[in-house]
C-alpha positions as CSV (number, residue, x, y, z in Angstrom):
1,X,109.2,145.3,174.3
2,X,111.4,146.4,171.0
3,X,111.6,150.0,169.2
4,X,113.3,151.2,166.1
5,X,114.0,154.5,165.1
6,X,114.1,156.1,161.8
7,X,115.3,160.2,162.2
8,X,115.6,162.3,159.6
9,X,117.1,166.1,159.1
10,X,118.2,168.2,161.8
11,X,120.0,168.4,165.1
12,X,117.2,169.1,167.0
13,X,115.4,165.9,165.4
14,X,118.2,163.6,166.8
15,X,118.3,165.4,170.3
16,X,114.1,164.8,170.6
17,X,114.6,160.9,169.5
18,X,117.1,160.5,172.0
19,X,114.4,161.8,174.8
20,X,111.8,159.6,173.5
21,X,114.5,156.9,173.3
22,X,115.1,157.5,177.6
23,X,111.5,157.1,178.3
24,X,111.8,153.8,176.7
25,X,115.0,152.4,178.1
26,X,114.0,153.6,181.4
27,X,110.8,151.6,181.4
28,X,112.8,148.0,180.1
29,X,112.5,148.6,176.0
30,X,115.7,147.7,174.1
31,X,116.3,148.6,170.5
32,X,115.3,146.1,167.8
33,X,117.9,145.4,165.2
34,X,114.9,146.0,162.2
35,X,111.8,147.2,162.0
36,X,110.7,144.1,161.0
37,X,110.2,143.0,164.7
38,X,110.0,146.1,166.5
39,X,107.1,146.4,168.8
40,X,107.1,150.3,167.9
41,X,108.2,152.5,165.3
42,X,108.7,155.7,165.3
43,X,109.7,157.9,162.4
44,X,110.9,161.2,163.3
45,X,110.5,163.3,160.1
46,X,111.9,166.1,158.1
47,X,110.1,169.1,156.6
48,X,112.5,171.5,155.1
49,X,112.5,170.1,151.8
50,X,110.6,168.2,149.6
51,X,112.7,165.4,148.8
52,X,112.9,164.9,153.0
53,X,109.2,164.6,152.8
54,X,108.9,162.1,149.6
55,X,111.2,159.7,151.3
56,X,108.9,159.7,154.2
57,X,106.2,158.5,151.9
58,X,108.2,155.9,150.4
59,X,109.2,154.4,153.8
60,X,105.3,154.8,154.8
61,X,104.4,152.6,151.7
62,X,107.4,150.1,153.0
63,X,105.9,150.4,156.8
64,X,102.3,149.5,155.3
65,X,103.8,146.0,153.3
66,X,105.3,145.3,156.4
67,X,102.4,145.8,159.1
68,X,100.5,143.4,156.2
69,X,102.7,140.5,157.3
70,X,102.9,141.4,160.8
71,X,98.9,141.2,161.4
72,X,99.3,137.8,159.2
73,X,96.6,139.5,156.4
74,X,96.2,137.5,153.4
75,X,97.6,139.6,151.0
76,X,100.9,139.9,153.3
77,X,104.0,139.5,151.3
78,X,105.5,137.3,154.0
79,X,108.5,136.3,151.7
80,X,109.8,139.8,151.4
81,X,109.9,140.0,155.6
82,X,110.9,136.7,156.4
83,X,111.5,138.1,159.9
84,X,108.1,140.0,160.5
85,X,106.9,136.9,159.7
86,X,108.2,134.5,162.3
87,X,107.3,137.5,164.8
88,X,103.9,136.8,163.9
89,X,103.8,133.3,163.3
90,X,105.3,133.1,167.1
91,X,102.0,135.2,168.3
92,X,103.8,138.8,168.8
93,X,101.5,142.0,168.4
94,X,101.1,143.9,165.5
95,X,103.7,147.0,165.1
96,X,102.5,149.9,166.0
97,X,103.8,153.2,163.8
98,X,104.2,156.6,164.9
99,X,104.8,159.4,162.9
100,X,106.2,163.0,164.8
101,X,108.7,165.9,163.6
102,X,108.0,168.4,161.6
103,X,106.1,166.5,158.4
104,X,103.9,165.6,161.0
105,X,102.9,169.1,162.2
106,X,102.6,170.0,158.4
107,X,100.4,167.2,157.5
108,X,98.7,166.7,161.1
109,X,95.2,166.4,159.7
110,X,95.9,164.5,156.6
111,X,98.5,162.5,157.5
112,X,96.8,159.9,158.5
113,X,93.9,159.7,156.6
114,X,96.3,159.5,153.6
115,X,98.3,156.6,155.1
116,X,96.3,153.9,157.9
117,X,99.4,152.4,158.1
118,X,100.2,155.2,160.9
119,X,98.9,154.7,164.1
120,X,99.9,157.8,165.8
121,X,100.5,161.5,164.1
122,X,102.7,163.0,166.8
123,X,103.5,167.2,166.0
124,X,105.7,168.9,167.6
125,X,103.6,170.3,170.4
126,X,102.3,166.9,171.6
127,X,105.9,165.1,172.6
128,X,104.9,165.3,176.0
129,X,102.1,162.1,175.0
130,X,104.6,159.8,174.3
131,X,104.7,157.6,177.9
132,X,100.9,157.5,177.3
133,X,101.4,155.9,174.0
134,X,104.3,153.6,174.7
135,X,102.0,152.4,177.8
136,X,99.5,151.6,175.4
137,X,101.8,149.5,173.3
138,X,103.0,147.7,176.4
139,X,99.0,146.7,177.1
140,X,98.6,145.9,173.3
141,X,95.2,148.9,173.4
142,X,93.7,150.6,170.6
143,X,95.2,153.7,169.2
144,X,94.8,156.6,172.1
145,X,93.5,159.9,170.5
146,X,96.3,162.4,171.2
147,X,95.2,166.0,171.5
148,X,97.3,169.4,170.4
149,X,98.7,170.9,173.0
150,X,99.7,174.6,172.8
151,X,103.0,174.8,174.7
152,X,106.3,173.2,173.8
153,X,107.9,171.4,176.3
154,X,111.7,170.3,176.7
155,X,112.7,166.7,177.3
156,X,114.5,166.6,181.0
157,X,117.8,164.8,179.2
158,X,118.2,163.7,175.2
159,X,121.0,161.4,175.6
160,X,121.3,158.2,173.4
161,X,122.5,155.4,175.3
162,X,125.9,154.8,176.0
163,X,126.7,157.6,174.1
164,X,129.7,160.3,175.2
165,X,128.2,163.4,172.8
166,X,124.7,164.8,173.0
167,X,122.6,167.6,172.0
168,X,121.0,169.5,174.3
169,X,118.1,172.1,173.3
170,X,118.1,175.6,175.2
171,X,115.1,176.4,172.4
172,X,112.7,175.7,170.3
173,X,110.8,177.7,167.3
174,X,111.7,180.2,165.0
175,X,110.6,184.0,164.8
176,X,112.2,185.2,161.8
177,X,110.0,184.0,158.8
178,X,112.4,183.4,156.0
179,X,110.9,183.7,152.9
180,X,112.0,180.0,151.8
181,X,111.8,178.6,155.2
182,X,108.8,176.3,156.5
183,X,111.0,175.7,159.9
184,X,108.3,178.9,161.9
185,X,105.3,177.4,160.3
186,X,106.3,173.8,161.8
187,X,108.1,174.9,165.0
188,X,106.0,178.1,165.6
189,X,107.3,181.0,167.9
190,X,110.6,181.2,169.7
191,X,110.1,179.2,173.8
192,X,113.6,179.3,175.2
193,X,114.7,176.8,177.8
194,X,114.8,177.4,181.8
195,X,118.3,177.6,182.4
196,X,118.0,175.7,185.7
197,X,117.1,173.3,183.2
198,X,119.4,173.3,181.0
199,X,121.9,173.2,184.1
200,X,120.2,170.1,185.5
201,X,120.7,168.2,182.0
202,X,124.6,168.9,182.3
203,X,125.2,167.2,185.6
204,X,123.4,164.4,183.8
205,X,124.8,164.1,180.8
206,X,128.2,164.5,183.5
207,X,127.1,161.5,185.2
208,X,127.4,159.8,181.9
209,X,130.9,161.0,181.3
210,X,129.7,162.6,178.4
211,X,133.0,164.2,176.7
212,X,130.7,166.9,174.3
213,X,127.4,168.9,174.3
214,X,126.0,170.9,171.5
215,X,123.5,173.2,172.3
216,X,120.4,173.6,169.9
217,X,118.0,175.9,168.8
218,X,116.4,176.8,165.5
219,X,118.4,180.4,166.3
220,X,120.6,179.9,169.8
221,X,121.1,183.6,169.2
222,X,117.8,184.5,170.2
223,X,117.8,182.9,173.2
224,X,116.6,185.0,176.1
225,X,114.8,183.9,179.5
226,X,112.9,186.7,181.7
227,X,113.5,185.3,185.6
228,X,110.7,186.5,187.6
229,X,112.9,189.5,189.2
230,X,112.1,191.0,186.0
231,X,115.8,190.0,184.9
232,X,116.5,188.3,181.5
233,X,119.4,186.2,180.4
234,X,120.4,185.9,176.7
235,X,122.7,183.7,174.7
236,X,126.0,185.1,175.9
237,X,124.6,185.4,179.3
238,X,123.5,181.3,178.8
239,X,126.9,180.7,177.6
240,X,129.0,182.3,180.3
241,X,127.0,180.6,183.1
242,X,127.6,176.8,181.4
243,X,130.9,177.5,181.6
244,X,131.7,178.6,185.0
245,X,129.1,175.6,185.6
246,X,131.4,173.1,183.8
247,X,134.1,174.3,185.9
248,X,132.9,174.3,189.2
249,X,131.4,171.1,188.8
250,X,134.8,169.9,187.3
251,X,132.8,168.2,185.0
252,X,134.5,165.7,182.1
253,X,132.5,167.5,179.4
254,X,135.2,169.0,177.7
255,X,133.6,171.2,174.6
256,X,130.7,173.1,174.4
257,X,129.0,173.8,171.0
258,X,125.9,175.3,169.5
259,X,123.8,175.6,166.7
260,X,122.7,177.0,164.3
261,X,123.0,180.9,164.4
262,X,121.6,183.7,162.7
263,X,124.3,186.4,161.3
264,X,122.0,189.1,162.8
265,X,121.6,188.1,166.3
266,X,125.3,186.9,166.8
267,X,127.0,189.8,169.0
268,X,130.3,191.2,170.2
269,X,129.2,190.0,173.6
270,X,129.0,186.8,172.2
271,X,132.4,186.9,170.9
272,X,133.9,188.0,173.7
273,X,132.6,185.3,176.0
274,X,133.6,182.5,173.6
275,X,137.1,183.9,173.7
276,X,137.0,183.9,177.6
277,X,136.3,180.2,178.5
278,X,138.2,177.1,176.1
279,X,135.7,174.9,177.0
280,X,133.6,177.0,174.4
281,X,135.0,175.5,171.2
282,X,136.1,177.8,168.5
283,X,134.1,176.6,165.7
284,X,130.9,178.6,164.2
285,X,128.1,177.6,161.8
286,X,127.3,181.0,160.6
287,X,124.6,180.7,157.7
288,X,125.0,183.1,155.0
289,X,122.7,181.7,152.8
290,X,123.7,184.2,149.8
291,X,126.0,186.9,149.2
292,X,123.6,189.4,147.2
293,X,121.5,192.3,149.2
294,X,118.4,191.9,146.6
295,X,118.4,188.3,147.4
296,X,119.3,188.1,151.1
297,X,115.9,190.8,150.9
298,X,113.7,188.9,149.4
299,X,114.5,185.8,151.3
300,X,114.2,188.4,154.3
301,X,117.3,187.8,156.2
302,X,118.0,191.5,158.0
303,X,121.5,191.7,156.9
304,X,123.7,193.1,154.0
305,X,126.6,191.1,152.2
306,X,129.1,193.8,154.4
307,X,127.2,193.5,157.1
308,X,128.0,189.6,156.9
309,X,131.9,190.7,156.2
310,X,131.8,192.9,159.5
311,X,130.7,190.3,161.2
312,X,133.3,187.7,160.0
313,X,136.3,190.3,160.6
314,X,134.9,190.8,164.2
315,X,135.1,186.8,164.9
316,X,138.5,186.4,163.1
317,X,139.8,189.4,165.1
318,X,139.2,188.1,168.3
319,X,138.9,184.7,167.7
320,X,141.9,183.9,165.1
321,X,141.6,179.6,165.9
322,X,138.1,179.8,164.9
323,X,136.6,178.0,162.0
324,X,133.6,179.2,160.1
325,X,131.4,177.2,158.2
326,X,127.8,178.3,156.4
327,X,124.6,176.9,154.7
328,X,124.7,178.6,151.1
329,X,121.6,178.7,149.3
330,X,121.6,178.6,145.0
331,X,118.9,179.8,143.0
332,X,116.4,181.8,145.0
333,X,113.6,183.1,142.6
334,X,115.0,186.2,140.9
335,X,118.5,185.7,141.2
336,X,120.4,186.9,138.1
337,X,124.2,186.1,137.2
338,X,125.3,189.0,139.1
339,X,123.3,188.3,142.4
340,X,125.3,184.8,142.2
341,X,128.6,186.0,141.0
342,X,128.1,188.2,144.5
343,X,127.9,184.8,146.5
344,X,130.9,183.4,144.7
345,X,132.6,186.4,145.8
346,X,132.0,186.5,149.7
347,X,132.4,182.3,149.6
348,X,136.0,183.9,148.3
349,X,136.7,186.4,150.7
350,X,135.5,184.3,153.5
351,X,136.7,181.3,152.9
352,X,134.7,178.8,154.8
353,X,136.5,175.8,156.1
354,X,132.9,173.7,154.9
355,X,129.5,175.0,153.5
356,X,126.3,173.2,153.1
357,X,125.3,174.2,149.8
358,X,121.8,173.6,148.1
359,X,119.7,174.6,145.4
360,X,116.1,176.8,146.4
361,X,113.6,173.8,146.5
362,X,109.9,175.7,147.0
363,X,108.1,174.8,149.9
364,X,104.2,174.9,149.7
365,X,103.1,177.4,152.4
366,X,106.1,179.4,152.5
367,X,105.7,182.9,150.3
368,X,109.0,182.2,148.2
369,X,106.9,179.4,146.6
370,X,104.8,181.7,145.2
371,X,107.6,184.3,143.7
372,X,106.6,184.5,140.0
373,X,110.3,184.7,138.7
374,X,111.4,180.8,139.6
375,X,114.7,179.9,138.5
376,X,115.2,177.0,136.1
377,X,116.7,173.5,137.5
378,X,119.5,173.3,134.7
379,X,120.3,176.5,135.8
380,X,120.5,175.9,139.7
381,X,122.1,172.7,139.1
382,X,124.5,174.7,137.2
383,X,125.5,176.9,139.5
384,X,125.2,175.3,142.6
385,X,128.3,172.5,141.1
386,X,130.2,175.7,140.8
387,X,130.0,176.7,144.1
388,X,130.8,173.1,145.1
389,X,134.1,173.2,143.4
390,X,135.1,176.3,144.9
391,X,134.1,175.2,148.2
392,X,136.1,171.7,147.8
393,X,139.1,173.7,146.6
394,X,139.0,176.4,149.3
395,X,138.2,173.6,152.1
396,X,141.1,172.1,150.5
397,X,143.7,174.8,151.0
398,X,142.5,175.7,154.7
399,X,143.1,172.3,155.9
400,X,146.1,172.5,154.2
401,X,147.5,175.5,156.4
402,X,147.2,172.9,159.6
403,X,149.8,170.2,158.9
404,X,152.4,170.3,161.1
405,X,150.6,171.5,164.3
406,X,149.4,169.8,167.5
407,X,145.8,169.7,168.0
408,X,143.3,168.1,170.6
409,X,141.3,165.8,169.2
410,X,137.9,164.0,170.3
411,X,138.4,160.6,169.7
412,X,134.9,159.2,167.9
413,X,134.9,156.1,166.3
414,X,136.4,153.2,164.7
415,X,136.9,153.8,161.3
416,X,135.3,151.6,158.9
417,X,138.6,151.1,156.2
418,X,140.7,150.6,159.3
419,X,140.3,148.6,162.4
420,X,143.2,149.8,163.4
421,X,142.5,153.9,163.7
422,X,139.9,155.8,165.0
423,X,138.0,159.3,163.6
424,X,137.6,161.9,165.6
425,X,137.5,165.3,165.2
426,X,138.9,168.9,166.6
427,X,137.5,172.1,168.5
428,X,137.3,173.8,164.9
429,X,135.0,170.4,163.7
430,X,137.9,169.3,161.5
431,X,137.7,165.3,160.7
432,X,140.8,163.3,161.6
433,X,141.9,160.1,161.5
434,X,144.8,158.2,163.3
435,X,146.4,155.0,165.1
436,X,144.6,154.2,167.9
437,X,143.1,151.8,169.9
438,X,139.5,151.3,170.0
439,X,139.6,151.8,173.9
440,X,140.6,155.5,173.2
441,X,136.9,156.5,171.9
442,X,135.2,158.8,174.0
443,X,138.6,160.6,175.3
444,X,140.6,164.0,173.8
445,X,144.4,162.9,172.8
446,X,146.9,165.1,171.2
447,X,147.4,164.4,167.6
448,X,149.9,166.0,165.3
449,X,148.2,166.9,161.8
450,X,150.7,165.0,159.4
451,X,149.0,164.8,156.0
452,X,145.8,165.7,153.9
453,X,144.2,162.3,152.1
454,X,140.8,164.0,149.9
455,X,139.4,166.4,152.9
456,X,140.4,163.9,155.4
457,X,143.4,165.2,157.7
458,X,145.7,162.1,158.7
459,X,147.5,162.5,161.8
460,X,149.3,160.2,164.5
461,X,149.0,160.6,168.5
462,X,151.9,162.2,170.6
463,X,152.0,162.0,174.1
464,X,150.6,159.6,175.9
């Protein structure tokens, strides 16, 4: 039996694929090289914005053109899948098509009434059903009826094959209601992760020889598990213990990372800890979102622009190798020239090593969307290029400042203009590339940072 995966948006999107993805290899699936001949597809979908969502119905309009040919209807286009075709003219099943992730919370009732094409709406409570339906793919049944289920549950391991990084999620859900964010409504509450759990995963993914974890969470700062001594243990508390666990265990994962973080939960205690253990990596994604206190209130974020500033100056302090990066979000409803003009001004003072920068897209079910003072696209569009070309220049000037030094480097990939070098990229998430053989993926070597092509550091190992 064949699969194919289609994952769109986040982290924690790629981490749950990779789970469903073990349940399959583990009971003899391999990975189809198209949907066209895939005994199952699953599309893992995106939510946060609307564009994520109308690419989903485009591919669901593709899916349904293909299952025509696969189940040999008459009005089957079988010259536009020439190899769905030949699955079915050699007498294998009909595709089956599962829909899960976060569009498929949102739209659980309607989903499928709206598209047939869909055999299975998965949310993201139900997860735990999917060895129920991949058995009854393997005996070529009817469509099971999948009930909600009220309580998240964790994946034991969400490791692609083969692979030497992986994501591993310490918790799920959201409990700070944005004004602009559907993430809670999709998600729902904050469940964190059993840290015997979590443990358990690492001396998996050590098995593997896997060289990188990132740890995920729709806030990883939030993080706190109550033992049943009446004890709880938080982020800082979570981070400490992987790393002494890593240690003892002289594991060969080599950096620990996490994501993403909200500026009001990150702590000194966090800080601190990071600065104690180097396996922690010195890299933050610390989402600003906007630099204006009327706008960061209406979008309901608990902190001030100095607040923010604090923040940074307590990280830089004690952690002076660190790079920041943020999400920065253009055009809210209400925001006047000045409320920007304030996010142009802490991008300046910060000075982010990368941003993720967008314009306010409004997302039905969310109270932003119905804000009476929306913001004109010309005008978004406007001033979200003009952060861009800040950014670009600042990112720019800060990679600049690293030529000449020595840095450890995870080796990645081939790279696709070059045979002959490989990307990878450094503790602070910097992307390198240099001369190296493809047999050095998967490893850390020491590279010296030579030159800056676009954003792209070029470098060359030393050592051996």
């Amino acid at each position: 039996m064949t699969y194919f995966f289609e994952t769109y948006g986040c982290q924690m999107n790629k981490a749950e694929s990779a789970a469903i993805e073990q349940l399959m290899v583990g009971r003899g699936w391999t990975a189809a090289e198209t949907a066209e001949t895939a005994d199952l597809a699953i599309i893992n979908t995106c939510s946060v914005r609307a564009t994520a969502e109308n690419r989903i119905f485009g591919r669901l309009g593709w899916f349904t053109a293909l299952k025509a040919v696969r189940s040999g209807a008459r009005e089957g286009k079988r010259g536009h899948f020439p190899a769905a075709a030949e699955a079915y003219d050699k007498g294998q099943q009909n595709i089956t098509v599962v829909v899960t992730g976060c569009m498929a919370q949102r739209l659980l009732d309607s989903l499928k009434k709206d598209y047939p094409v869909i055999d299975y709406v998965v949310g993201t409570f139900q997860k735990q059903h999917f060895e129920e339906i991949i058995q009854a793919v393997e005996q070529n049944q009817p469509p099971l009826v999948i009930d909600e289920d009220p309580v998240y549950t964790f994946a034991p391991v969400s490791l692609e094959p083969g692979a030497f990084t992986a994501f591993v999620p310490i918790m799920h859900g959201c409990n700070n209601y944005c004004t602009y964010c559907i993430v809670p409504h999709v998600r729902g509450r904050e469940i964190s992760r059993n840290p015997a759990e979590v443990l358990a995963e690492l001396d998996q993914l050590s098995a593997h020889n896997v060289r990188e974890i990132t740890l995920l969470g729709q806030n990883v700062n939030s993080y706190c598990w109550k033992n049943e001594d009446g004890t709880e243990l938080d982020f800082p508390g979570l981070m400490e213990m992987i790393a002494r666990h890593l240690e003892e265990k002289n594991s060969p994962i080599g950096w620990v990372r996490f994501m993403s973080s909200h500026p009001k939960d990150l702590s000194d205690k966090l800080i601190e800890v990071i600065a104690r253990y180097p396996v922690l990596c010195r890299h933050i994604h610390l989402p600003v979102q906007h630099g204006s206190d009327p706008i960061l209130r209406r979008m309901a974020r608990k902190y001030t622009h100095q607040e923010y500033l604090d923040l940074v100056g307590r990280i830089r302090e004690k952690l002076p190798d660190a790079s920041l990066t943020t999400d920065i979000l253009i055009g809210f409803p209400g925001e006047t020239e000045e409320d920007f003009d304030k996010t142009v001004e802490l991008m300046e003072r910060v000075r982010y090593q990368a941003a993720y920068m967008y314009y306010y897209n409004p997302r039905e079910g969310t109270p932003a969307a119905k804000y009476p003072d929306q913001i004109p696209l010309d005008t978004k569009k406007s001033r979200l290029q003009r952060i861009i070309d800040m950014q670009l220049v600042i990112t720019r000037e800060e990679t600049a400042k690293r030529l000449g030094q020595t840095v450890t480097v995870l080796a990645e990939s081939v790279s696709r203009d070059n045979k002959e070098e490989l990307l990878g990229k450094t503790a602070q998430d910097e992307r390198v590339v240099f001369a190296a053989p493809e047999s050095a993926c998967g490893t850390f070597v020491q590279v010296q940072l030579l030159e800056l092509t676009g954003n792209t550091i070029r470098g060359k190992v030393v050592g051996s």
